[in-house]
C-alpha positions, -999 to +999 in steps of 0.1 A: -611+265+204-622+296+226-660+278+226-647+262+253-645+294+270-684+301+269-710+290+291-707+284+325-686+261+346-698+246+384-678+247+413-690+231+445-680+261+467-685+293+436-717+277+420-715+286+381-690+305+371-671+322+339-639+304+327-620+334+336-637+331+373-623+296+372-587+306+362-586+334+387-599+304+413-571+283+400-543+308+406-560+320+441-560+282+452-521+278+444-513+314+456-531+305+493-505+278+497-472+292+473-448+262+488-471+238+478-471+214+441-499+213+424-515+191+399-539+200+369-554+177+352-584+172+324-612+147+318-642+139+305-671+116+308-701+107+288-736+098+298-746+069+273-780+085+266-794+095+228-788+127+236-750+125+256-738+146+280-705+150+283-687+168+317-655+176+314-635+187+345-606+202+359-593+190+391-564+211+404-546+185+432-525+200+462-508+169+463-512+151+494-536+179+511-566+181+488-578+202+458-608+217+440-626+204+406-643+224+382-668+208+357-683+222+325-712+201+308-716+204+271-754+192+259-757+173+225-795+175+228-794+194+192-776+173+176-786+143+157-786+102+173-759+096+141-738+123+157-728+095+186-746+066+174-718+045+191-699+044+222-665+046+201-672+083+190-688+094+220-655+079+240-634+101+214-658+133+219-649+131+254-612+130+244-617+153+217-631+180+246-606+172+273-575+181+250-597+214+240-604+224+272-565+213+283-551+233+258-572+264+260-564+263+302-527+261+297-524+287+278-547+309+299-526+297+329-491+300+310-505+345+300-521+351+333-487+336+356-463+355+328-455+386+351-462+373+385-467+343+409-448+316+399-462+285+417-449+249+418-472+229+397-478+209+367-502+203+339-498+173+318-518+149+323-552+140+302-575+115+322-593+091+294-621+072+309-612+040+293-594+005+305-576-023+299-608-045+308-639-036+293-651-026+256-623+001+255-594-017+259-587-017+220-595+023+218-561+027+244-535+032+214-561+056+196-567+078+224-533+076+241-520+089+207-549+115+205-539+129+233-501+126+232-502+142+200-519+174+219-493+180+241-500+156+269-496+122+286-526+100+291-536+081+320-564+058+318-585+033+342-577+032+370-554+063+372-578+082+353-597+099+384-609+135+366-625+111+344-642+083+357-648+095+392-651+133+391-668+143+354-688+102+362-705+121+389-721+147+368-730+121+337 
């Protein structure tokens, strides 16, 4: 699970950065404003390409007043077309990476805040960019469950912003 950690992430404001850099953003972000809640959430996108790229982001909310998004995009260009010959297992990929990412952030979060700043927030939300309309509509119970049986509660179309608006933009 740490691969997630590698590479670089992009941040409008920080430009690429180290996943530690974006956890220490994170907790900089909720420390500026302490009496603030906060909301984290995960998700991922997928260009539909032959060789998919998938964006997976984490938008931290300061609900009502704004918030910050960072994005990592993982290449499938070595891979093989059979890898994601169809939409239904790039659709899981992106769940697949969202719950890796989710998990591997709240821990980070849950060690770094052990002996310190305790801010008001909460992290349980996975974003799924799929819909009651559309192809995906019967992929909802498989991915809901997916990701409920990671540790967190889904939200799809159209609740699923992190998904189908932020990591869309980078597809």
């Amino acid at each position: 699970m740490n691969g997630i950690k590698k590479g670089k992430f992009f941040n409008p404001t920080k430009g690429s950065i180290k996943f530690d850099q974006v956890l220490d953003e994170i907790i900089g972000y909720m420390s500026e404003r302490p009496d603030e809640f906060y909301d984290i959430v995960v998700g991922c996108d997928s260009s539909s390409r032959e060789t998919p790229h998938f964006p997976v982001a984490i938008v931290v909310l300061r609900k009502g007043k704004g918030g910050r998004f960072f994005l990592k995009k993982t290449d499938y260009s070595i891979l093989s077309k059979e890898k994601f010959g169809s939409w239904k297992e790039r659709v899981l990929e992106e769940v697949f990476l969202s719950c890796q990412l989710a998990i591997t952030l709240k821990e980070a979060l849950k060690e770094a805040l052990e002996d310190g700043f305790r801010p008001d927030y909460q992290f349980e939300y996975i974003h799924a960019d799929i819909g009651k309309n559309g192809i995906t509509k019967d992929m909802i119970k498989e991915v809901t469950a997916l990701i409920r049986g990671n540790g967190f509660e889904p939200k799809v179309k159209p609740e699923a912003f992190a998904a189908s608006i932020v990591a869309d933009r980078y597809t």
